[in-house]
Backbone as CSV, one residue per row, in Angstrom:
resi,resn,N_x,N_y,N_z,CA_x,CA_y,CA_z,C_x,C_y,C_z
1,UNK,89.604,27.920,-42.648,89.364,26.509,-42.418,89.952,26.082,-41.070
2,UNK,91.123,26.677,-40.581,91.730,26.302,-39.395,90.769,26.584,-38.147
3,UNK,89.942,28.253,-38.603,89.326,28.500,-37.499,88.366,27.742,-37.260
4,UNK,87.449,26.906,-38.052,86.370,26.486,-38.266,87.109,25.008,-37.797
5,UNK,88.026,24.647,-37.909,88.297,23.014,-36.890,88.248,23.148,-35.398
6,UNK,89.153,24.593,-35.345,89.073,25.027,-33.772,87.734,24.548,-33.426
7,UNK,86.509,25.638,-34.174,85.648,25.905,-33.607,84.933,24.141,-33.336
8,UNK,85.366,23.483,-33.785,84.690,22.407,-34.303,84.882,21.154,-33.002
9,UNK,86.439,21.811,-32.693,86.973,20.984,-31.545,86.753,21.448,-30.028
10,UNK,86.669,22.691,-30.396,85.946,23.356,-29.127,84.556,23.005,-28.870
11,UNK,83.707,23.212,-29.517,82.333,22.324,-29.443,82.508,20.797,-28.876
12,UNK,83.284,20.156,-29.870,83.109,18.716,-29.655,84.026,18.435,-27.979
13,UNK,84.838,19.721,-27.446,85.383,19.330,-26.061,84.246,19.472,-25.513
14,UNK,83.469,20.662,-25.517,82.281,21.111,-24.853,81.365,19.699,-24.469
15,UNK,81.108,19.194,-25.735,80.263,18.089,-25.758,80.665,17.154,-24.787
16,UNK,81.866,16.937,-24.990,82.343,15.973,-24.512,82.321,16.322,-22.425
17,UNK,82.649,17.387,-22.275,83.084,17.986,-20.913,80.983,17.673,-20.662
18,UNK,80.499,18.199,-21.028,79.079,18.090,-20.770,78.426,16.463,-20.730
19,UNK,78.568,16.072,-21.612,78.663,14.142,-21.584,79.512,13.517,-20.171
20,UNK,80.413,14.134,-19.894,80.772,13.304,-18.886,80.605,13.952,-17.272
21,UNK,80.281,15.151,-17.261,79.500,16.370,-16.198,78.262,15.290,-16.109
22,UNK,77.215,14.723,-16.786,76.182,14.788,-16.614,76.195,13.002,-16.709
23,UNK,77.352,12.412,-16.893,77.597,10.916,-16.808,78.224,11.200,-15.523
24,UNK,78.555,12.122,-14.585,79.087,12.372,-13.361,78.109,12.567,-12.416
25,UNK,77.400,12.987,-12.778,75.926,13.557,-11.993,74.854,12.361,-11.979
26,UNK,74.672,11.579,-12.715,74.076,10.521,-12.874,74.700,9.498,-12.324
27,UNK,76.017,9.151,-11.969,76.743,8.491,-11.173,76.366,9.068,-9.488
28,UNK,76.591,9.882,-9.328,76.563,10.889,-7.810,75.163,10.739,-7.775
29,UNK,74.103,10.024,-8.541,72.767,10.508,-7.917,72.575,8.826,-7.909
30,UNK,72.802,8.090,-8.629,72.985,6.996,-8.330,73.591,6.133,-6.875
31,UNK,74.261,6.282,-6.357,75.497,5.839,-5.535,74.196,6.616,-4.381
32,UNK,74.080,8.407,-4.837,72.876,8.901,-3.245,72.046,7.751,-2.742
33,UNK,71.252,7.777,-4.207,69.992,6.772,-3.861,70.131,5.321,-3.415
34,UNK,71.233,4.828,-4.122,72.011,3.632,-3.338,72.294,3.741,-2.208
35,UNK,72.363,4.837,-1.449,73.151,5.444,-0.286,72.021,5.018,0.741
36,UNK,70.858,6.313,-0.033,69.565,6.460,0.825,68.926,4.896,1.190
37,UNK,68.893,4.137,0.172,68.305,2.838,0.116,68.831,2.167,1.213
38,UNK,70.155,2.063,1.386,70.875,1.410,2.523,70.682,1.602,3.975
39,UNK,70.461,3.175,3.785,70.054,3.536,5.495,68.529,3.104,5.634
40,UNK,67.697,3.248,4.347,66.518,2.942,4.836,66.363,1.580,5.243
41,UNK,67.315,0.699,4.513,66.934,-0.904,4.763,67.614,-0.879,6.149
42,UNK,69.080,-0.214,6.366,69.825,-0.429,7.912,68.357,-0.191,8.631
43,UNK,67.916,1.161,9.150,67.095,1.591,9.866,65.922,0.193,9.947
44,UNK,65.347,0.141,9.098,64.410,-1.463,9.194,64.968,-2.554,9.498
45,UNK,65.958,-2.614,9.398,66.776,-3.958,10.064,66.620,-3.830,11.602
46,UNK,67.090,-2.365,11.742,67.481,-1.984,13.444,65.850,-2.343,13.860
47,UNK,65.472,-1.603,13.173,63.963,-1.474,14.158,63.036,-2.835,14.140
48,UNK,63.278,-3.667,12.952,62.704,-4.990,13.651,63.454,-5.752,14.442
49,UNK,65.378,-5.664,14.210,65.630,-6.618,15.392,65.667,-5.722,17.053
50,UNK,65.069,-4.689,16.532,64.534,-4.328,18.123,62.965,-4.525,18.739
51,UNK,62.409,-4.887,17.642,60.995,-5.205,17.757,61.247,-6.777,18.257
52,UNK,61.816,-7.395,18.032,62.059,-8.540,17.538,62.490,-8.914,19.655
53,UNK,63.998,-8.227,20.039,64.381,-8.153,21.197,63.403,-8.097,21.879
54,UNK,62.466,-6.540,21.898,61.563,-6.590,22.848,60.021,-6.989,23.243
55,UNK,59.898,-8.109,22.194,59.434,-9.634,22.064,59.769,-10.827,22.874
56,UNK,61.058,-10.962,22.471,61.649,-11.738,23.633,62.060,-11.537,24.857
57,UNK,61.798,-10.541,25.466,62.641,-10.054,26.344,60.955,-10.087,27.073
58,UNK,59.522,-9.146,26.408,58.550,-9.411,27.080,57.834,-10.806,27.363
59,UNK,58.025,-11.459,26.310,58.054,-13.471,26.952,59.030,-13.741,27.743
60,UNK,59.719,-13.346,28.431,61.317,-13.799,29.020,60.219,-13.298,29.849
61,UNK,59.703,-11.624,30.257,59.697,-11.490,31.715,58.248,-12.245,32.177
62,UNK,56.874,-12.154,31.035,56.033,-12.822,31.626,56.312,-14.330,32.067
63,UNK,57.193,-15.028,31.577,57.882,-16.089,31.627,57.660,-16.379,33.430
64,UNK,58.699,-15.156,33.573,59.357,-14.993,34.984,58.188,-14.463,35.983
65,UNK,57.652,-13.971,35.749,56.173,-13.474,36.455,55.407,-14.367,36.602
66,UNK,55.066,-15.534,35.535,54.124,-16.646,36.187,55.018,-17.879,37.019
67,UNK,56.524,-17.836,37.086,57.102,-18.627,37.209,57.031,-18.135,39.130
68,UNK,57.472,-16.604,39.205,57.501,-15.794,40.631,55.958,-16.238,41.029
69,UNK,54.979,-15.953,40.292,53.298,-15.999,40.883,53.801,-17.404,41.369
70,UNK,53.618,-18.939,40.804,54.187,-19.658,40.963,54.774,-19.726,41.915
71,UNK,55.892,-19.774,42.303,56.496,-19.461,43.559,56.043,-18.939,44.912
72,UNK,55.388,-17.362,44.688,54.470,-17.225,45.375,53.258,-17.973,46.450
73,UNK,52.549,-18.895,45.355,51.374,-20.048,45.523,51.834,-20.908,46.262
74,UNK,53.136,-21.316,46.241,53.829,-22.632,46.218,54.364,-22.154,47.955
75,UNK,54.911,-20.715,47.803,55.231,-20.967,49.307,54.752,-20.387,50.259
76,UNK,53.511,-19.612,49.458,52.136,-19.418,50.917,51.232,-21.019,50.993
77,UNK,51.553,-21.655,50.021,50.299,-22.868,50.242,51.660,-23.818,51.505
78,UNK,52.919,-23.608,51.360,54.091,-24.193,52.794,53.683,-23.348,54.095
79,UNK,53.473,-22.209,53.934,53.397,-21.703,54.905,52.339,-21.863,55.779
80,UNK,51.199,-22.037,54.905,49.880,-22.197,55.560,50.139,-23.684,56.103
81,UNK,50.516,-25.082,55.146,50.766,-25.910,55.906,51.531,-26.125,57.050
82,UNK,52.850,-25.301,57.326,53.119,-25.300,58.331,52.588,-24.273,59.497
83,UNK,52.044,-23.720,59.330,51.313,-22.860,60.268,50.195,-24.073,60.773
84,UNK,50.062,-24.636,60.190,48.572,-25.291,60.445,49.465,-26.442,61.365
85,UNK,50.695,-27.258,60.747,51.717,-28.182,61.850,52.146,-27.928,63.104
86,UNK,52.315,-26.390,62.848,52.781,-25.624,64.396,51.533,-25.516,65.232
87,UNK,50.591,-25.178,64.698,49.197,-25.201,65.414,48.690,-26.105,66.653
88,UNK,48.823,-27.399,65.660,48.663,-28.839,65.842,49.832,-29.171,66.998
89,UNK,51.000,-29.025,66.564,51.951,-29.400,67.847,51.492,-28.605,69.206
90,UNK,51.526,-27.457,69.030,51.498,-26.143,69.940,50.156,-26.599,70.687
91,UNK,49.011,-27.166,69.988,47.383,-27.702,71.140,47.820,-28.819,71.579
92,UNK,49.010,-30.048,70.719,48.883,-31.232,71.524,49.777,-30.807,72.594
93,UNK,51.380,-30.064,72.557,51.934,-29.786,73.544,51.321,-29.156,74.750
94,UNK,49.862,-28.189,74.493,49.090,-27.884,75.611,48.285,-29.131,76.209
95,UNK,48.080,-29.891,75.962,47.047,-30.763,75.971,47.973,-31.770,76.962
96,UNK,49.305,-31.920,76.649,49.870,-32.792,77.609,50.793,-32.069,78.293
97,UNK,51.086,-30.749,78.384,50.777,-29.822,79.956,50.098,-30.124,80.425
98,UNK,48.536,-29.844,80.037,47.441,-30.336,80.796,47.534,-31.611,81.474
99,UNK,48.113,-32.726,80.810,47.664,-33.964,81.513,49.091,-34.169,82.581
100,UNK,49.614,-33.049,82.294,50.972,-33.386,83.369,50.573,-32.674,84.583
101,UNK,49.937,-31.399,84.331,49.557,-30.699,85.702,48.473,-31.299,85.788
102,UNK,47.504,-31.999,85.640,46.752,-33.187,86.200,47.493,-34.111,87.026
103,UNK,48.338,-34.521,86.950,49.000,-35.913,87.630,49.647,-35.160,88.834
């Protein structure tokens, strides 16, 4: 009868060592997939607020490109006006040479 409790308690450690092996393993695969889940959501976080950056960053520069074109327009349409002022001075200043080496 003694041997037969042994045997009885040896089983029921077994059981027990196996119940909590496999309540261990189910924990450890849990916590992975919790694990995995996290990098997958980090990684999608990263990659839309980098989608997200280089969004703004490509409206920032076309921004700056029509603002430069802009600029551009603005100071060939000065230049041409003053080219066209210097013009104008430069024929009347000939024009009254002229009327000075006349006199």
């Amino acid at each position: 009868q003694a041997q037969q409790r042994i045997e009885e308690l040896e089983q029921s450690k077994q059981a027990e060592i196996e119940r909590l092996t496999k309540a261990k393993e189910d924990e450890i695969e849990m916590l992975t997939n919790k694990g995995k889940a996290m990098i997958r959501e980090s990684r999608a976080k990263a990659k839309a607020l980098q989608k997200k950056i280089s969004e703004e960053y490509e409206v920032e520069i076309d921004s700056l490109k029509q603002e430069r074109e802009m600029m551009i327009s603005i100071q060939e349409e000065y230049e041409k006006a003053a080219s066209a002022k210097i013009a104008k001075r430069d024929q009347q200043i000939k024009l009254f040479d002229a009327k000075i080496q006349e006199s």
